[in-house]
PDB file with one MODEL, atoms N, CA, C and O in Angstrom:
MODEL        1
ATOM      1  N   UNK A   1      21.664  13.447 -12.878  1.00  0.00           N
ATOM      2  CA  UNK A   1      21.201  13.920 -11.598  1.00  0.00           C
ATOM      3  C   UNK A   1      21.291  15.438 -11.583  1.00  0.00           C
ATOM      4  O   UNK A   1      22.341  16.007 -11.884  1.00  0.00           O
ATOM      5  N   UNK A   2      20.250  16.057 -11.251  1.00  0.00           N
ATOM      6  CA  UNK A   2      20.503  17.302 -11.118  1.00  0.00           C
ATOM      7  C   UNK A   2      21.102  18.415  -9.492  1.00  0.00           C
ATOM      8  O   UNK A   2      22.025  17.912  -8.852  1.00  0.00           O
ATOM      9  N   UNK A   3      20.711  19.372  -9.135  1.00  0.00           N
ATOM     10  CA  UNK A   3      21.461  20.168  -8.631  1.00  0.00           C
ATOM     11  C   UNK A   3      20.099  20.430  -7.100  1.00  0.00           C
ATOM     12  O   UNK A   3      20.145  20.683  -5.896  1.00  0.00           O
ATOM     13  N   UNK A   4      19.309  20.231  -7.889  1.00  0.00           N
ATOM     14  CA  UNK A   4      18.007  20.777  -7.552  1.00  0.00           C
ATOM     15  C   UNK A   4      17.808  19.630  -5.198  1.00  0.00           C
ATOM     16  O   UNK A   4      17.640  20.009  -4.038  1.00  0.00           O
ATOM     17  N   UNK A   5      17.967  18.494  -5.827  1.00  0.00           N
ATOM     18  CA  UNK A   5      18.304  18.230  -3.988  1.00  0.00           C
ATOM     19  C   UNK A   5      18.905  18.801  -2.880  1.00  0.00           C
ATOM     20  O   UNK A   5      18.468  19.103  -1.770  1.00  0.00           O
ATOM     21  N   UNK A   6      20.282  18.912  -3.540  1.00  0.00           N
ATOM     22  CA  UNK A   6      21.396  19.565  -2.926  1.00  0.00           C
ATOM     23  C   UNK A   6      21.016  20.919  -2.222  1.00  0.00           C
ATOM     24  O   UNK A   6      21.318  21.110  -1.044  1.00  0.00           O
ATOM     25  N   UNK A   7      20.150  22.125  -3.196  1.00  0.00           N
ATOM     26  CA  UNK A   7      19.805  22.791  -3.116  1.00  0.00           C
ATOM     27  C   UNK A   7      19.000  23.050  -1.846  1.00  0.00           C
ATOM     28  O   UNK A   7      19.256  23.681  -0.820  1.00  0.00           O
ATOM     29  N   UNK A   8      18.132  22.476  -2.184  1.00  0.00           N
ATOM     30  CA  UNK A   8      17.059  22.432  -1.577  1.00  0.00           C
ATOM     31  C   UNK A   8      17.442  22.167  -0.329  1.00  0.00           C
ATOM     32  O   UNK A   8      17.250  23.041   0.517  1.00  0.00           O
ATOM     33  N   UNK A   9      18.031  20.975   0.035  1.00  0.00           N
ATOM     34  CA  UNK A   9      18.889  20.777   1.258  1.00  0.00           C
ATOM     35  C   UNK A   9      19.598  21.963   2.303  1.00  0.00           C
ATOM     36  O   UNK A   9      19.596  22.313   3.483  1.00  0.00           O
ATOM     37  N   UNK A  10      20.289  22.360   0.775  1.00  0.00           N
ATOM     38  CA  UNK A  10      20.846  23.553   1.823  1.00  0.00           C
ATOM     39  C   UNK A  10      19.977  24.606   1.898  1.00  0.00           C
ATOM     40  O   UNK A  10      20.431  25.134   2.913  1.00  0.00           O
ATOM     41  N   UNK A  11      19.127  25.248   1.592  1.00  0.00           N
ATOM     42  CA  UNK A  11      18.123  25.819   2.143  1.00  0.00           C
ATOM     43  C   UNK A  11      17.642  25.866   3.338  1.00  0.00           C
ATOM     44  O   UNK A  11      17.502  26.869   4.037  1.00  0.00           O
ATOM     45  N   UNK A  12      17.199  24.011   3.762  1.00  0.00           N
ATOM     46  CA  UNK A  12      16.736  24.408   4.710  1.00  0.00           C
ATOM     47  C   UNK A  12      17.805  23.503   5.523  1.00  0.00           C
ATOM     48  O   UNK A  12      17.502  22.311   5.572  1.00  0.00           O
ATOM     49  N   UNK A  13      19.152  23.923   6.247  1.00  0.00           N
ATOM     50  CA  UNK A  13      19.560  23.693   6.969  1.00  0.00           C
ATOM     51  C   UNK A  13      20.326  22.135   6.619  1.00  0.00           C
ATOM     52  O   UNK A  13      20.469  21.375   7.576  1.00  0.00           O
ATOM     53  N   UNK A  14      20.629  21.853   5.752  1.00  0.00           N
ATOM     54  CA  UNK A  14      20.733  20.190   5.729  1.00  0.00           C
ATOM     55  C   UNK A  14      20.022  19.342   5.722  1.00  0.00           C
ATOM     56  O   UNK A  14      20.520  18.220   5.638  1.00  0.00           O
ATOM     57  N   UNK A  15      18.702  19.454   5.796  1.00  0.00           N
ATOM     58  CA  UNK A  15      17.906  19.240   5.774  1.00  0.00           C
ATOM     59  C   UNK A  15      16.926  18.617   4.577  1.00  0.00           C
ATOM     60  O   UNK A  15      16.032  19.392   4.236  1.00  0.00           O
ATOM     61  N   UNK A  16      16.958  17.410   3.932  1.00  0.00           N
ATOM     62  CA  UNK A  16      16.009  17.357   2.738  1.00  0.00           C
ATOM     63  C   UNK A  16      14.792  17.513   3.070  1.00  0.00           C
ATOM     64  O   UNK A  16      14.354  17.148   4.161  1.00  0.00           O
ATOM     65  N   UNK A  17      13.908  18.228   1.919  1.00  0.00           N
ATOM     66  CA  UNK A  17      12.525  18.955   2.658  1.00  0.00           C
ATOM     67  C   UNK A  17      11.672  17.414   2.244  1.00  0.00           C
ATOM     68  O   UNK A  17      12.028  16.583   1.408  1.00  0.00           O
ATOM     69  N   UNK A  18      10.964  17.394   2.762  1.00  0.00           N
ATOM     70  CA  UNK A  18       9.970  15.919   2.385  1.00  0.00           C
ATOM     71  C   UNK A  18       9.441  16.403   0.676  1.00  0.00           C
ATOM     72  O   UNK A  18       9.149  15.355   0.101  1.00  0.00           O
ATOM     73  N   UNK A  19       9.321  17.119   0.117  1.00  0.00           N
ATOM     74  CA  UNK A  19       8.865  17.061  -1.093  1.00  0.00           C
ATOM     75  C   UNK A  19       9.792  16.741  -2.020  1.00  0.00           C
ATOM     76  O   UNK A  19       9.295  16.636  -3.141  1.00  0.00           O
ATOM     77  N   UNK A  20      11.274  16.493  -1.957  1.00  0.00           N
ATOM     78  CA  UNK A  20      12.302  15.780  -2.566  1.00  0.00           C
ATOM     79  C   UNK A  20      12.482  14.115  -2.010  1.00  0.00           C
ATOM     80  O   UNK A  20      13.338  13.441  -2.582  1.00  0.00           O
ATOM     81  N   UNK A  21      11.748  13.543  -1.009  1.00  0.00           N
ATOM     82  CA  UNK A  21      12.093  12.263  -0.303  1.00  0.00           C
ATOM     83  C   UNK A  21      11.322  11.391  -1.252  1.00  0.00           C
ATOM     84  O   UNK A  21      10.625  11.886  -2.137  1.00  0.00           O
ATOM     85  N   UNK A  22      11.427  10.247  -1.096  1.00  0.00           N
ATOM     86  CA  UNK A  22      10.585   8.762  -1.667  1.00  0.00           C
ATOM     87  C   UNK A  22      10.851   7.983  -1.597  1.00  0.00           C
ATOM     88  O   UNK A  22      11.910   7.865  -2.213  1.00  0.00           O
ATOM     89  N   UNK A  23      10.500   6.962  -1.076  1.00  0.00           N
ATOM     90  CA  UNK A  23      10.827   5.622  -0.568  1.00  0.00           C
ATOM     91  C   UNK A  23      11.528   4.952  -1.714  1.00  0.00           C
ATOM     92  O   UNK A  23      12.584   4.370  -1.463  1.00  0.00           O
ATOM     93  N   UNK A  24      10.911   4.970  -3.361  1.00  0.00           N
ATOM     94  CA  UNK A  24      10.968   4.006  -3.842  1.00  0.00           C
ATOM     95  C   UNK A  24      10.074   2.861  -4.554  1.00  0.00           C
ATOM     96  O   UNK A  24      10.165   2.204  -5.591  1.00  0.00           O
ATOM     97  N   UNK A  25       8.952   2.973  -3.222  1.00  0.00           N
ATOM     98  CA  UNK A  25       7.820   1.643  -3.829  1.00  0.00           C
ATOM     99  C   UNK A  25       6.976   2.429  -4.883  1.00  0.00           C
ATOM    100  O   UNK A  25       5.932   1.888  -5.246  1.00  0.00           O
ATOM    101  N   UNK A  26       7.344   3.790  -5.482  1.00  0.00           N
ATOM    102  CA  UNK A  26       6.221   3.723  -6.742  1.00  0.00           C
ATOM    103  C   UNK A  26       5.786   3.039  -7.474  1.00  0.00           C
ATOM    104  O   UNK A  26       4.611   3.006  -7.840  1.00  0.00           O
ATOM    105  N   UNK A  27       6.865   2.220  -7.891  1.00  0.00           N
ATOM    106  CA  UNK A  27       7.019   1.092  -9.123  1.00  0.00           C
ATOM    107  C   UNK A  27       6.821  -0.532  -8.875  1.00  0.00           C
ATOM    108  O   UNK A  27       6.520  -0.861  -7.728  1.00  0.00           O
ATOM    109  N   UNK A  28       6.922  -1.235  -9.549  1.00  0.00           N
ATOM    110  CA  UNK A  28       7.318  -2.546  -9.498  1.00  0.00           C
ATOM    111  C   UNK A  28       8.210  -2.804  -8.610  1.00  0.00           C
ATOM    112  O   UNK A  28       9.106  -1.986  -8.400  1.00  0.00           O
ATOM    113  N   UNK A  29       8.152  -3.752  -8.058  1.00  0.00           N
ATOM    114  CA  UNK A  29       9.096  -4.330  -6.781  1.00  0.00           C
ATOM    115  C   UNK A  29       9.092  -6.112  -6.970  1.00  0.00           C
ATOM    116  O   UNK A  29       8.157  -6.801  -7.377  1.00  0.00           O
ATOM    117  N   UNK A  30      10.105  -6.447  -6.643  1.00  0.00           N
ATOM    118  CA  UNK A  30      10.124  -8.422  -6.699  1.00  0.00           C
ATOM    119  C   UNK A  30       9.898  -8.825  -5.339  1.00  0.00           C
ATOM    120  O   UNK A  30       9.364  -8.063  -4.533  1.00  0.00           O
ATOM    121  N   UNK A  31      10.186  -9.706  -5.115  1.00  0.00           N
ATOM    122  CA  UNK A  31      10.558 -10.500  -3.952  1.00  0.00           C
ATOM    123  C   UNK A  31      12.005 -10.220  -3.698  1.00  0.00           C
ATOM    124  O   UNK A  31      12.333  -9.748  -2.609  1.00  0.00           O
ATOM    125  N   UNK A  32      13.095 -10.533  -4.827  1.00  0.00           N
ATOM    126  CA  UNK A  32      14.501  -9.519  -4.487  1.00  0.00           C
ATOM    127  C   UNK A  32      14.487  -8.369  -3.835  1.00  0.00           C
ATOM    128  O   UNK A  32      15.317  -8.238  -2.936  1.00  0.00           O
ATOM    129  N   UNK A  33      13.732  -7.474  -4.068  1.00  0.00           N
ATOM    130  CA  UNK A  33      13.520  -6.186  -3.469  1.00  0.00           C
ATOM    131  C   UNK A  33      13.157  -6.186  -2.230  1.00  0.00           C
ATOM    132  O   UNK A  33      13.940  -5.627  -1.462  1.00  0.00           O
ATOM    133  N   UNK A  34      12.200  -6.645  -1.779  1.00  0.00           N
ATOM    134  CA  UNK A  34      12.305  -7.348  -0.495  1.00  0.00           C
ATOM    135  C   UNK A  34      12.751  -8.048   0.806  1.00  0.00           C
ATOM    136  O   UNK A  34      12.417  -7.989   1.989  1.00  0.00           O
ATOM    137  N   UNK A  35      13.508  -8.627   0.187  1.00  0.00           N
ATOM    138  CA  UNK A  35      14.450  -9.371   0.703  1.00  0.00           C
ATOM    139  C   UNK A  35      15.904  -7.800   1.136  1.00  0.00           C
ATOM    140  O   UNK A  35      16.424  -7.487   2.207  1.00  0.00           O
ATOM    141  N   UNK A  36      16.064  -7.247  -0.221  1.00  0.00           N
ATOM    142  CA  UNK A  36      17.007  -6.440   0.343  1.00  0.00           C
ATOM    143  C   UNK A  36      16.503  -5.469   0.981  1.00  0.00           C
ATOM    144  O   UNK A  36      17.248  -5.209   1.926  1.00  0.00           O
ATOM    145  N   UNK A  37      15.549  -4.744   0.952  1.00  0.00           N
ATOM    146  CA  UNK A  37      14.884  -3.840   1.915  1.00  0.00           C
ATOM    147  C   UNK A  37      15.311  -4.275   3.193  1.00  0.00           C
ATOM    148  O   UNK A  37      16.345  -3.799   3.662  1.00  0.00           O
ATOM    149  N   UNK A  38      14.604  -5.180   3.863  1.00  0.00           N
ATOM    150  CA  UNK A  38      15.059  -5.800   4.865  1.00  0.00           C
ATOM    151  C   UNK A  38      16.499  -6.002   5.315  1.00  0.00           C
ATOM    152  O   UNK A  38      16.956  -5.766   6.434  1.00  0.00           O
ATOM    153  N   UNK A  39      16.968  -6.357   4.526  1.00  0.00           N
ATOM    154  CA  UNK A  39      18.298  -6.533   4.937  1.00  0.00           C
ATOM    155  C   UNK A  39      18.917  -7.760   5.080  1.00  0.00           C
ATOM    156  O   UNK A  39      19.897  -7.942   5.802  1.00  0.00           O
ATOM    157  N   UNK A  40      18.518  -8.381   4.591  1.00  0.00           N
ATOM    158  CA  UNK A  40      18.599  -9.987   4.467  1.00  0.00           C
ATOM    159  C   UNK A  40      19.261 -10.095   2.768  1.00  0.00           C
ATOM    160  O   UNK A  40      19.252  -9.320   1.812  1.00  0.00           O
ATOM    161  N   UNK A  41      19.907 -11.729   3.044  1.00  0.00           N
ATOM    162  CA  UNK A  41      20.984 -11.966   1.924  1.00  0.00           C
ATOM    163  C   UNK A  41      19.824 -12.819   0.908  1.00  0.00           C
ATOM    164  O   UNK A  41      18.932 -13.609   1.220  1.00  0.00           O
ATOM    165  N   UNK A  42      20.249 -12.301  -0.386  1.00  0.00           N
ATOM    166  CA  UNK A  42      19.275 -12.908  -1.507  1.00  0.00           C
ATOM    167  C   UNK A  42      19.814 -14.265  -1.440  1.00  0.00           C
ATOM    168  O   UNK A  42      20.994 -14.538  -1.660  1.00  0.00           O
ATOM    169  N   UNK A  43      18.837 -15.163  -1.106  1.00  0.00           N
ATOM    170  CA  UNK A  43      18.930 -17.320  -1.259  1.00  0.00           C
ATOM    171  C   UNK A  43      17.076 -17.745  -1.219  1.00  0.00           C
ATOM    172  O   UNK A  43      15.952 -17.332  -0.931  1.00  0.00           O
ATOM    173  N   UNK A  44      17.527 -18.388  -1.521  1.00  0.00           N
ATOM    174  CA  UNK A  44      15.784 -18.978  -2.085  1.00  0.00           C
ATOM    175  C   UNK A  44      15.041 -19.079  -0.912  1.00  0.00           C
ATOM    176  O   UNK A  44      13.859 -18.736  -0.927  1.00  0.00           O
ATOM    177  N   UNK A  45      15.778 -19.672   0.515  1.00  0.00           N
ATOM    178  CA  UNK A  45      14.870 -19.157   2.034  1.00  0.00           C
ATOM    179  C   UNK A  45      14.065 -18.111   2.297  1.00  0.00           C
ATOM    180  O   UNK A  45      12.894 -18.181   2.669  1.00  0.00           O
ATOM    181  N   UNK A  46      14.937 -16.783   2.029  1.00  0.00           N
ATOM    182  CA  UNK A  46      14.487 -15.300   2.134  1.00  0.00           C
ATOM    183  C   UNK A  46      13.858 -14.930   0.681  1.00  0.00           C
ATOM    184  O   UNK A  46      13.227 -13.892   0.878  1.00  0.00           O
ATOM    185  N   UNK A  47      13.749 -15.257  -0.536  1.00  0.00           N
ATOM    186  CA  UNK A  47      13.171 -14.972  -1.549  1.00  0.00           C
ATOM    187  C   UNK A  47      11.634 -15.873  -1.196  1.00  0.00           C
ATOM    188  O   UNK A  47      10.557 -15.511  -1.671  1.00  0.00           O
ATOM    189  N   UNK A  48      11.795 -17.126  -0.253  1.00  0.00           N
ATOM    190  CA  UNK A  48      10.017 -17.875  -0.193  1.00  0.00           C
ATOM    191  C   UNK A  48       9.660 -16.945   0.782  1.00  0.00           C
ATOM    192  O   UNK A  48       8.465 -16.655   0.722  1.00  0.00           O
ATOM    193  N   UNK A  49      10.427 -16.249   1.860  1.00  0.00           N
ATOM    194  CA  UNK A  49       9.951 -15.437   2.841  1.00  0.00           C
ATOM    195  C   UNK A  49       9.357 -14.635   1.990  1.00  0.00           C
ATOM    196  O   UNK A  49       8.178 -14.811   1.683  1.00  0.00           O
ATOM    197  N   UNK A  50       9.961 -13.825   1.583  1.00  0.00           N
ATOM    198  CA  UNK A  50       9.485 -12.337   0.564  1.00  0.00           C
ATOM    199  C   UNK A  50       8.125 -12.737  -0.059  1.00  0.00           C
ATOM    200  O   UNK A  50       7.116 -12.088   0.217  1.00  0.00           O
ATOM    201  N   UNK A  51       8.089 -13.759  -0.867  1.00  0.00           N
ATOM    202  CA  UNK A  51       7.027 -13.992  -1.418  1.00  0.00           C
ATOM    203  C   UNK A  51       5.705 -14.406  -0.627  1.00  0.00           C
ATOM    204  O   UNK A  51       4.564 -14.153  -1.015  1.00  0.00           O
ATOM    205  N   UNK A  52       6.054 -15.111   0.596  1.00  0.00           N
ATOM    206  CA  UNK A  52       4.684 -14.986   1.515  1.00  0.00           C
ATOM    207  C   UNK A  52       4.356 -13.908   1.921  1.00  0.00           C
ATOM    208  O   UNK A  52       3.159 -13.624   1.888  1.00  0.00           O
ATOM    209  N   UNK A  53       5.486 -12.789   2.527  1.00  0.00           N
ATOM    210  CA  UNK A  53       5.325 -11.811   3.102  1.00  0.00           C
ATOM    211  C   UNK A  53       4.649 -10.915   2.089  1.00  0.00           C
ATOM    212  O   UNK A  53       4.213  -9.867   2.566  1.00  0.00           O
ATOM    213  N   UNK A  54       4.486 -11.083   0.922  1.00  0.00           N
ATOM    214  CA  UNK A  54       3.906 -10.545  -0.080  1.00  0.00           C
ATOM    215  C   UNK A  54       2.855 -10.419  -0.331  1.00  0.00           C
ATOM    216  O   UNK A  54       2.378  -9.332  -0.658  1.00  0.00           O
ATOM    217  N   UNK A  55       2.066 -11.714  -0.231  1.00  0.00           N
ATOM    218  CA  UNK A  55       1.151 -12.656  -0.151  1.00  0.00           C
ATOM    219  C   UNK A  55       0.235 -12.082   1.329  1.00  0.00           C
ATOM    220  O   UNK A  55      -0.991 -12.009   1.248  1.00  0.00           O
ATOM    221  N   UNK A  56       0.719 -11.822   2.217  1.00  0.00           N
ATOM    222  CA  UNK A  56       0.290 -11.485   3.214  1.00  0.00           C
ATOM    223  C   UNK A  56      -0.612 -10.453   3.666  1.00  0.00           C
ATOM    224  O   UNK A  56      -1.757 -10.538   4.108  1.00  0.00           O
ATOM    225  N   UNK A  57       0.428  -9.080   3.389  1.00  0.00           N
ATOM    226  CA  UNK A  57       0.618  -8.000   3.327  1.00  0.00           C
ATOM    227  C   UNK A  57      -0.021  -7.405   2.198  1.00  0.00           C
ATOM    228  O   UNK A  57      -0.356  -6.225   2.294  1.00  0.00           O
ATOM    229  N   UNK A  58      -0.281  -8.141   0.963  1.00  0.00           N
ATOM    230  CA  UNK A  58      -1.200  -7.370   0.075  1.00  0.00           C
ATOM    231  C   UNK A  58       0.027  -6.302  -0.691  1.00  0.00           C
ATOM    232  O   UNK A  58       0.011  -5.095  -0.930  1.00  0.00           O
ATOM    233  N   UNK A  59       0.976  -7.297  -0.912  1.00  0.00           N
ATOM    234  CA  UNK A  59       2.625  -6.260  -1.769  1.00  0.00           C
ATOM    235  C   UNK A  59       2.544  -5.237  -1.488  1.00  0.00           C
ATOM    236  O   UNK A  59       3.139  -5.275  -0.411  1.00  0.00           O
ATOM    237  N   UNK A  60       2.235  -4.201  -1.621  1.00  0.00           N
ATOM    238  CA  UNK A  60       3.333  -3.009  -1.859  1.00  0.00           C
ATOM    239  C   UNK A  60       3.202  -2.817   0.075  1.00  0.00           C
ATOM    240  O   UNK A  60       4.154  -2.331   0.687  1.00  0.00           O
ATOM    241  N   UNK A  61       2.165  -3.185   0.673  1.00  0.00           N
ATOM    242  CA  UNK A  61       2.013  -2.391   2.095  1.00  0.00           C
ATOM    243  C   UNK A  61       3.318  -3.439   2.523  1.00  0.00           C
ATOM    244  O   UNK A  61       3.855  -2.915   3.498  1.00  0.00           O
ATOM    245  N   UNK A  62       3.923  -4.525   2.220  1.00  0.00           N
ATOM    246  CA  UNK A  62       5.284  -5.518   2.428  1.00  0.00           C
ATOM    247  C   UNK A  62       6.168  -4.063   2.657  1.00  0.00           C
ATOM    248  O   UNK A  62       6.358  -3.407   3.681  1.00  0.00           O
ATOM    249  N   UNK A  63       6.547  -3.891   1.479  1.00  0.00           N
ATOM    250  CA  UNK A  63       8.005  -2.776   0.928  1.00  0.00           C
ATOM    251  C   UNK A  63       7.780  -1.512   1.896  1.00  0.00           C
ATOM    252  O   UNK A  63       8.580  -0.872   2.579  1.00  0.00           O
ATOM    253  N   UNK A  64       6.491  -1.397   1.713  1.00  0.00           N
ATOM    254  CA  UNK A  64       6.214   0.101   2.593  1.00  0.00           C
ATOM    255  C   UNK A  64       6.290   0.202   3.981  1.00  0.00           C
ATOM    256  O   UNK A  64       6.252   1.279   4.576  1.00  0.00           O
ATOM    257  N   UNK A  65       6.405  -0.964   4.549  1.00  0.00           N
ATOM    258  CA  UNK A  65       6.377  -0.998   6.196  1.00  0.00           C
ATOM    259  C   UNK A  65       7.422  -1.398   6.367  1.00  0.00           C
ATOM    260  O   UNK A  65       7.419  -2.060   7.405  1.00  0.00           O
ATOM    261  N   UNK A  66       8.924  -1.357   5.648  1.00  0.00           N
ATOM    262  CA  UNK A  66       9.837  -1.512   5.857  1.00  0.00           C
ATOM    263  C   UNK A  66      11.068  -0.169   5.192  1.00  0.00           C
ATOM    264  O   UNK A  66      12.264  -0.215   5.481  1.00  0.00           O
ATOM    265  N   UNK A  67      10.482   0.896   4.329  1.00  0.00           N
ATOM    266  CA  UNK A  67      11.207   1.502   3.807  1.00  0.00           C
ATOM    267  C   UNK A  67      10.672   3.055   4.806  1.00  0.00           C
ATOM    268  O   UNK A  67       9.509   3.301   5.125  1.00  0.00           O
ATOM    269  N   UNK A  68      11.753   3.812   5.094  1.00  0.00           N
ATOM    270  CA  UNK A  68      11.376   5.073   5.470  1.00  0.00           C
ATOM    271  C   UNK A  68      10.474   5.920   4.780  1.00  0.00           C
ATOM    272  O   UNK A  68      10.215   7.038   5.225  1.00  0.00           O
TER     273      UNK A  68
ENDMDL
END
């Protein structure tokens, strides 16, 4: 990890500037991922949720309407 957040942070006030932020969903994501985004406990209930909600939503817009 480098130095370079921190920095930046303190620059502007405590503040992380949005060009250091990211949700995360660049990549590959499961139905696990999902499930914990949310906030819900990984069991095969909330993993069939995840996977409809997946299904639904057209994946990644799932992860993205739940992550800052």
């Amino acid at each position: 990890m480098t130095e370079e957040p921190e920095t930046s942070s303190r620059r502007r006030g405590g503040v992380s500037p949005d060009s250091i932020l990211h949700s995360g969903s660049e990549g590959e994501f499961t139905a696990e991922d999902l499930v914990l985004a949310s906030g819900r406990d990984v069991n095969p209930e909330n993993l069939a949720w995840a996977e409809r909600r997946m299904a639904e939503k057209g994946g990644r817009a799932a992860l993205d309407e739940l992550l800052p």
